[in-house]
C-alpha positions as a printed Julia matrix, in Angstrom:
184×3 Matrix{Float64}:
 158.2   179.13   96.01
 155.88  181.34   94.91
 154.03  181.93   91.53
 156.0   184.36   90.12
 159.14  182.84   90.31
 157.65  179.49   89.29
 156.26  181.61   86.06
 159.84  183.01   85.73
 161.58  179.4    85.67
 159.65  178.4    83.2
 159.54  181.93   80.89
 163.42  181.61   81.16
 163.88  178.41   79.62
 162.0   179.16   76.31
 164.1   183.13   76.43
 167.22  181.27   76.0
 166.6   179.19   73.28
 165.72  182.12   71.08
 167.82  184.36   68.32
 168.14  187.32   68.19
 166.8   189.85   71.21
 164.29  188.34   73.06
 162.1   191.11   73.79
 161.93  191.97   70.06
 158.03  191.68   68.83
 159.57  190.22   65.96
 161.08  187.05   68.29
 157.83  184.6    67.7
 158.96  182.93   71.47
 158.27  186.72   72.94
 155.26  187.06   71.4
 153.96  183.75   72.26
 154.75  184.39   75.74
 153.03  187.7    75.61
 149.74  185.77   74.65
 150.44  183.02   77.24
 150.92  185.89   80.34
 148.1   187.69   79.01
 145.86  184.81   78.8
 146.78  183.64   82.43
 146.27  187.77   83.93
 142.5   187.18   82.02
 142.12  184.09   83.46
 143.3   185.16   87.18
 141.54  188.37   86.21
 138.51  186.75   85.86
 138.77  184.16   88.88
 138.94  181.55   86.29
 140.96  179.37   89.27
 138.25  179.76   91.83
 135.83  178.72   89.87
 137.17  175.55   88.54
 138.48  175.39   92.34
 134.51  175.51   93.11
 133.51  173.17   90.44
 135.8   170.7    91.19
 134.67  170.98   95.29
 131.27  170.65   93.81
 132.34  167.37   91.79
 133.94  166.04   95.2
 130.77  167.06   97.29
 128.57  165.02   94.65
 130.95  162.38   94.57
 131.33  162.22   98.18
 127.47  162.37   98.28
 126.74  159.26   95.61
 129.5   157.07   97.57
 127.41  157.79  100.58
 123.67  157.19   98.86
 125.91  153.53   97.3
 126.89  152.9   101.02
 123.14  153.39  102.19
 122.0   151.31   99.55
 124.75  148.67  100.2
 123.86  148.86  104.17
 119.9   148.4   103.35
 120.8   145.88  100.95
 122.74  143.48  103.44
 119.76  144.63  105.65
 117.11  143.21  103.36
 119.06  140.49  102.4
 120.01  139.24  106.07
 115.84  140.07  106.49
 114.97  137.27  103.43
 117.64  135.12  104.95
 116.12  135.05  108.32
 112.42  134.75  106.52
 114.17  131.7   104.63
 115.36  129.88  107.38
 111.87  130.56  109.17
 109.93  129.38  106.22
 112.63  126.51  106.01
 111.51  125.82  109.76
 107.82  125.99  109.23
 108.25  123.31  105.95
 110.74  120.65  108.55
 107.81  121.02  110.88
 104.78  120.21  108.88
 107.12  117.59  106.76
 107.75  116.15  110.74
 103.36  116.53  111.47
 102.33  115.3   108.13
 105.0   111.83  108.63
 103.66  111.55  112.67
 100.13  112.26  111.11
 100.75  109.76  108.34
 101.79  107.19  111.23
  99.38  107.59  113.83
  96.89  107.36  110.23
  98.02  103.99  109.59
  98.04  103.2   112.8
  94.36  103.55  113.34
  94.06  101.76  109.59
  95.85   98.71  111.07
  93.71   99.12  114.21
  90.35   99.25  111.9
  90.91   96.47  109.74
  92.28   94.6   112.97
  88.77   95.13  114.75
  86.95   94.39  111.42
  88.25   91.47  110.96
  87.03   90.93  114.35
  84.16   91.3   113.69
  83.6    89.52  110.32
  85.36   86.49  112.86
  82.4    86.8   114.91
  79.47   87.31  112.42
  81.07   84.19  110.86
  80.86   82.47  113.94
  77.47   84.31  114.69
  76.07   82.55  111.08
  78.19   79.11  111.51
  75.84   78.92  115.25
  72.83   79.78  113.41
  73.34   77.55  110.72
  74.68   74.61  113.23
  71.3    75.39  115.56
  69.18   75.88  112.34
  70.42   72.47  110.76
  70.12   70.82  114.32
  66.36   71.94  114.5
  65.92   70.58  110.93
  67.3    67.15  112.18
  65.05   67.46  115.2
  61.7    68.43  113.16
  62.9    65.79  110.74
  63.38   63.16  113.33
  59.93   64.38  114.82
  58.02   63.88  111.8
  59.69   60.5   111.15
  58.57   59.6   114.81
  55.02   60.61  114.6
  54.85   58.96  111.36
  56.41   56.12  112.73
  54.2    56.16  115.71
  51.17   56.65  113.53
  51.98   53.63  111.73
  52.79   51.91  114.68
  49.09   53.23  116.36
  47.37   52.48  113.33
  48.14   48.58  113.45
  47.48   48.14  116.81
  45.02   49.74  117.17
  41.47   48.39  117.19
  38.2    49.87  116.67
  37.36   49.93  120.42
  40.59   51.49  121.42
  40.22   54.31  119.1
  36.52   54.94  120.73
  38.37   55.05  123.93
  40.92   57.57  123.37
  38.57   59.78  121.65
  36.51   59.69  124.33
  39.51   60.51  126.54
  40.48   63.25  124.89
  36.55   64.85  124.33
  36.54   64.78  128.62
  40.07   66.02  128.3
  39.26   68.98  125.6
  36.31   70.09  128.1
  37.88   69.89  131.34
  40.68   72.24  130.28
  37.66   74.49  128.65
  35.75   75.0   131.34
């Protein structure tokens, strides 16, 4: 169909409902549709239909043009976000691995703790033992020294009653050829 009879379907239904003549200036329904017609020819006159054609293409074009920026966004969105979740499962990585040095660090450290106090002990055993020696040879010299003195007091006691004034002349005289024999 085209416009005009479109426009005269619908002018017909309003000229039938009307008294009287219908194209009397006096029938309000002719007069109205005198203003509607000429309102339309001003409008088509005018180009009234392109241009809200052209605005409405316009409002599509800028439409069309946001939905693609959102999509762009959207894609570098999932882009950064698939970028943080890859850093995050690196920098989860990283953390299991130091977690895993610091424990084998933490072991070996105890390790060489256990070995430390292991050869301390070691050799506390042994400067004990050292020291126990020292004081077992110092406390057998003591004895000996001891048992010395008591023997040349002993002997000295023993000399001193048997011996006689003659025998002491004799040993000193011994012991003068002694003293210079070695001297000279």
């Amino acid at each position: 169909m085209t416009r005009l009879s479109i426009l005269l379907v619908l002018v017909a239904g309003p000229a039938m409902a009307a008294d009287g003549p219908f194209l009397s200036l006096a029938n309000t329904d002719f007069v109205v549709l005198l203003g509607f017609l000429a309102f339309v020819g001003i409008l088509l006159y005018f180009g009234v239909p392109k241009l809200l054609g052209g605005m409405l293409d316009q409002r599509a074009a800028n439409i069309r043009s946001e939905l693609d920026q959102a999509r762009q966004l959207r894609e570098e969105a999932q882009e950064l976000l698939a970028g943080y979740e890859r850093k995050q499962a690196e920098v989860q990585a990283q953390a299991d691995r130091i977690v895993e040095t610091a424990r084998e660090e933490a072991k070996a450290a105890a390790e060489q703790a256990k070995a430390d106090i292991a050869t301390s002990v070691q050799r506390r055993l042994a400067a004990a033992e050292d020291q126990i020696a020292s004081a077992e040879a110092s406390a057998v010299k003591e004895v000996r020294d001891q048992a010395v003195s008591v023997a040349i007091s002993a002997a000295q006691d023993i000399v001193a009653k048997q011996m006689t004034a003659k025998s002491a002349g004799s040993l000193i005289d011994d012991a003068i050829k002694e003293v210079g024999e070695k001297l000279h």
